[in-house]
N, C-alpha and C positions, 0 to 999 in steps of 0.2 A: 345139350343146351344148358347153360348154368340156372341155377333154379336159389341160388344162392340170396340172401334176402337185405337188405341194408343193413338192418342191426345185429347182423353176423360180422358185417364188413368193416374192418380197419379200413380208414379210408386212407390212409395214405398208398396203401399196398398197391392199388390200381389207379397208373398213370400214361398218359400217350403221348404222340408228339406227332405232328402232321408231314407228313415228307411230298417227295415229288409223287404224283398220282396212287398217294396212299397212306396208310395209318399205319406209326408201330403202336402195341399196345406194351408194357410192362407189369409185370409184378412181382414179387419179390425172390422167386426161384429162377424164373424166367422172361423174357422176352419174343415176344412173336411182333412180322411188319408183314403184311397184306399190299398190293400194289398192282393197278391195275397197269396191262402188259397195252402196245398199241394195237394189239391183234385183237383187245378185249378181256381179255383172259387174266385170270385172279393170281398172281406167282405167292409161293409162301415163302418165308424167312422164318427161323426162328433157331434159337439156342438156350440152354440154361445158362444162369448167373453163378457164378462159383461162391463159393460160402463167406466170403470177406464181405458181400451186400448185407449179411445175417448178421454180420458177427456184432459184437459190443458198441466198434467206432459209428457205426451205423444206426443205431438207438440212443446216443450220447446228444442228448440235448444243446441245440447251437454247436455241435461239431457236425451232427450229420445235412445239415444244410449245407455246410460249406463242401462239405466231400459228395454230397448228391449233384450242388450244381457240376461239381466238376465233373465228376462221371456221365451227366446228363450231356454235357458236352462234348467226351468222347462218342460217347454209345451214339450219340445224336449223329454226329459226323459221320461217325463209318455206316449206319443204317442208310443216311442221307446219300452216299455214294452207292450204295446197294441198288437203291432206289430208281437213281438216276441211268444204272448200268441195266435197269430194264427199259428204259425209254429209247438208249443210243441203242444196247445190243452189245454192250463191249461189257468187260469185263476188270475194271479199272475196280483198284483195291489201295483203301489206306490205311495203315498198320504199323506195329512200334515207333519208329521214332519219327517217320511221315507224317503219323496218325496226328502224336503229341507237337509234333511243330506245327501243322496246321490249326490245333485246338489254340496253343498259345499266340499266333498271330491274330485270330478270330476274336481273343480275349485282349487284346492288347487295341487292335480296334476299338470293340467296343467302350475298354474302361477310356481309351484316351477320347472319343467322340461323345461320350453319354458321362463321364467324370471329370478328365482332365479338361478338356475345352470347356466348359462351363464355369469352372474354378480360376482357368488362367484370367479369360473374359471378366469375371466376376471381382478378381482381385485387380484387376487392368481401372475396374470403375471405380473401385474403392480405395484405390490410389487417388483417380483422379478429382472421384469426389466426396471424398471423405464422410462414408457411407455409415461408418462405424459397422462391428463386429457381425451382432442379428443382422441389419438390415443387409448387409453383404452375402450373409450366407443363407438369409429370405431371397436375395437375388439374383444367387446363384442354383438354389432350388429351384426358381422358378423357371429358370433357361435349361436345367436337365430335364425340367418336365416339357418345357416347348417342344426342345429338340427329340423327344423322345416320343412326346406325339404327334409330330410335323411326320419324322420318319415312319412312322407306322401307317398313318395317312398316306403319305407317297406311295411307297412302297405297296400299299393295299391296294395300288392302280393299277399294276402292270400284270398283265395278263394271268401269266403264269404263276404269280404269287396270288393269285385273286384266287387260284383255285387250290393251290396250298392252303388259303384261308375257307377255302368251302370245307377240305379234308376236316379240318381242323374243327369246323364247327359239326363235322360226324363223327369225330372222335368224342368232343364234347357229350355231345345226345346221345353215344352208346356207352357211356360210364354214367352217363344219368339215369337212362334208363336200366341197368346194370343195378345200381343203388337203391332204385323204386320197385326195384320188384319185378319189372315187367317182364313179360318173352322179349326176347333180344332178335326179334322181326322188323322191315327195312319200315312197315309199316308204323309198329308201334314206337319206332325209335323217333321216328319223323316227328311226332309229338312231343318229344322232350326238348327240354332247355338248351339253347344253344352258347350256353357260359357258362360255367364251372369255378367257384369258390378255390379250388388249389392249382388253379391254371397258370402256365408260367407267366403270361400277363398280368396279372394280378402278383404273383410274383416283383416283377418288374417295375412296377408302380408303388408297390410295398416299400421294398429299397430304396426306392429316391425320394419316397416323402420320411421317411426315417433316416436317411443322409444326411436332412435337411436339422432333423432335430439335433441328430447326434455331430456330425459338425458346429455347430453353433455351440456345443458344449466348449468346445478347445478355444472358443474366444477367438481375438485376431493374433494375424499369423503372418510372419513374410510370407513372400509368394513363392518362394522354390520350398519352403515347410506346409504350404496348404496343398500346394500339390501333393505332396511325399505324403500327406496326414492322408488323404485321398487314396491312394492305394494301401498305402499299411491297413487303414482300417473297415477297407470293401470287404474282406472276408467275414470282420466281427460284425457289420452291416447286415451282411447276407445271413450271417445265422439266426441273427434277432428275426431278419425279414420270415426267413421260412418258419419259426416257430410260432410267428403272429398267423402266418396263413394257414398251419395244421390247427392252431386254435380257433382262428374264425370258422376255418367249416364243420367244424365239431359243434360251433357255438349257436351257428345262425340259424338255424333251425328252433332254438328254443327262446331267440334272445331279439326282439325288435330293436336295439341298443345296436347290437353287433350287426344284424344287416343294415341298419342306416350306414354304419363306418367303413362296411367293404363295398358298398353299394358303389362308389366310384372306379373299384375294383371290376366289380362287372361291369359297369359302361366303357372304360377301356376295351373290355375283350370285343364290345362293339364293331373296335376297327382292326382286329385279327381273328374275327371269326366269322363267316357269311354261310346262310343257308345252304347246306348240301342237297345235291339230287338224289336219286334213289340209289341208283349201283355206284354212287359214291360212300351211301350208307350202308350196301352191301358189303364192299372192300372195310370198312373200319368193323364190323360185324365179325365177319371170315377174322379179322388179326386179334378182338376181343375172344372170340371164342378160342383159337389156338393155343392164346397164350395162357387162360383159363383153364384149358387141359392140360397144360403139361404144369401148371400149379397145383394142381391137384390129382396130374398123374394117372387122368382117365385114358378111358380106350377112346378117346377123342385123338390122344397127342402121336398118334400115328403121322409121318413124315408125309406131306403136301405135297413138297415141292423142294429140288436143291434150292 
């Protein structure tokens, strides 16, 4: 059992991500995913990260945000299909160049649904009603954030995603409680917080209200250059985003200033994270502990499970 204490802990080191009836857990040597089987039964995953996670590019300020989200997107994917090949029973595998075209259509969705559509829309009105510069790109802010919270609302209705978002908030509670000190029991976990200051939702809210600024820098723009500014500059977006979020939760603990300003931050995670049952807090427990052993290389990280 980790006995590890907060103020030992880099907080970035320990991150999760919720999958189909399970949690991966990450950190910085390794990854482990827990998942419960339909028979009941606990399957384990896990592998070490090869040394380019350590290395330099990866501690380089505003460059490892942009190469973490991209990695979180592979790693996400192929765990995500792991996951799923415990529910069918089959044995479905996505890998080099499968892996990477599936990542970049997923991404191309997204920037075009959550960036371009918003922009096109946005310049469509400021064509027609001569919005000027700010107010166009205050109002195209604001339809990335609708659309961004309409979809996660939706989405958090349907069955099956509703319990991806239970996972999700036992993934939450067992890095909280991980950071507090406590035993990492289904019991005392239940008591922790179910939102998390470096959460990819917060994340994701991060970006778009800082889109909103840094777009507005470039002034007005034809509309096939406010598109194009729109992706050119999503990567230098994202790395500011992720350096604001390792700073907030470094900060919010001592700074009533800084939890006012992510505090919207956590009401997002509202609509992607729902209370977990108990042997839902189990399964995120089992992939926290795993992947904890083989971080540090205890007689814990003895092999579970193929």
């Amino acid at each position: 059992m980790p006995t590890e204490t907060a103020p030992e802990l880099k907080m970035p080191s320990y991150g999760g991500q919720a999958v189909i009836e399970g949690v991966m857990m990450r950190g910085k040597k390794a990854v482990a995913m827990a998942v419960r089987s339909p028979q009941g039964e606990i399957v384990m995953f896990d592998e070490q990260l090869p040394a380019l996670y350590r290395s330099v590019w990866f501690r380089t300020p505003f460059v490892r945000g942009v190469l973490g989200l991209w990695d979180s997107l592979m790693l996400g994917m192929r765990y995500l299909t792991k996951a799923a090949n415990v529910q069918t029973g089959e044995d479905e595998k996505i890998e080099g160049g499968t892996l990477v075209l599936t990542v970049l259509v997923a991404v191309v969705l997204g920037v075009g649904l959550f960036f371009l559509l918003p922009a096109l829309a946005a310049g469509w009105v400021d064509k027609a009603l001569k919005l000027g510069s700010w107010w166009s790109n205050l109002f195209e802010g604001f339809l990335r954030l609708a659309i961004l919270v309409a979809y996660m609302a939706l989405v958090g209705k349907m069955p099956d995603i509703k319990r991806t978002f239970m996972y999700h908030g036992a993934e939450h509670k067992t890095i909280n409680a991980f950071e507090s000190g406590v035993e990492l029991t289904p019991q005392n976990v239940a008591l922790q917080s179910k939102v998390h200051p470096r959460c990819g939702t917060s994340f994701i809210l991060t970006l778009v209200i800082f889109s909103v600024l840094i777009f507005s820098i470039l002034g007005p723009l034809p509309l096939h250059w406010r598109l194009i500014s729109r992706v050119l500059l999503l990567p230098f977006v994202a790395g500011i985003a992720y350096e604001y979020i390792r700073w907030a939760a470094r900060a919010m603990d001592k700074s009533a200033f800084v939890r006012a300003i992510i505090a919207p931050n956590l009401l997002l995670q509202k609509l992607t994270t729902k209370e977990p049952t108990e042997d839902m807090l189990e399964v995120s427990i089992a992939a926290f502990n795993r992947m904890y052993a083989l971080e540090h290389d205890t007689e814990q990280a003895q092999p579970l499970s193929a």
